[in-house]
N, C-alpha and C positions, 0 to 999 in steps of 0.2 A: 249212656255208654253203649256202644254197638259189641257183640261178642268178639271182635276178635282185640278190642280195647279189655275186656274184662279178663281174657284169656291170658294179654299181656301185666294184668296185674296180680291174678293168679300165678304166673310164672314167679314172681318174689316167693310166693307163700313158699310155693315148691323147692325153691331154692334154698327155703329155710329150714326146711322138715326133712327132704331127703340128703341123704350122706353122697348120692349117686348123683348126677344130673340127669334130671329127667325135664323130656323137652317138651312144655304144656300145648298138644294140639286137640283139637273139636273132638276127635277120635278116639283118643288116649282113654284107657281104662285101669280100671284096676290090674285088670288081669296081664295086662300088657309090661307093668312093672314088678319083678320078683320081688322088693321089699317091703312094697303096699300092702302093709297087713290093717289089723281093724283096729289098733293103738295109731297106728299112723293117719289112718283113713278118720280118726279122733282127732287127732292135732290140726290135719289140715280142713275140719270142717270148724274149728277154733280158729284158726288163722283165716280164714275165709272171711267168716261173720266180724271178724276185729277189722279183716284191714276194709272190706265192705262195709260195714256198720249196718249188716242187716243177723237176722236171727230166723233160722230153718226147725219146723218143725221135726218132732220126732218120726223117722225113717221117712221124710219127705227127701233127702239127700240121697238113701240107696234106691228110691224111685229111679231115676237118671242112670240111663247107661251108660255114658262117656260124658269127657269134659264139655261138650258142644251143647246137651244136655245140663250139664250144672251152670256153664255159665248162662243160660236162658234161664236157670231157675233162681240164680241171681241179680238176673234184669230185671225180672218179674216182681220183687222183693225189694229191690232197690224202687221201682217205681211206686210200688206200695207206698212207700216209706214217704215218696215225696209226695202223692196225694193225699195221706194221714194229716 
């Protein structure tokens, strides 16, 4: 999966978590959305690894500064998964 494929499947999560529309770009951070708090920044790292079918280390996830960032650390863990 190339990032801006993961990006677009990320956008589901998104759509599922926030109340607001928020529109998943490389760039996109927390701080960029007033609602993203750290209960939310929980669900969507739950909703990530479900619809991925991958599983992130503890604070391996607030490593990453923006979504461009997490989906590489998605591909990365997806690929894992397929050389296991």
């Amino acid at each position: 999966m190339t990032q801006i494929e993961i990006l677009a499947k990320m956008q589901t999560v998104f759509d599922d978590v926030f109340l607001d529309d928020v529109k998943v770009t490389p760039e996109l951070s927390a701080n960029d959305v007033e609602e993203w708090d750290s209960l939310l920044q929980i669900s969507l790292v739950l909703g990530v690894e479900k619809a991925f079918n991958v599983r992130f280390r503890v604070g391996e996830v607030e490593g990453t500064k923006n979504l461009g960032e997490f989906a590489d650390l998605i591909q990365r863990r997806m690929n894992q998964g397929a050389s296991a």
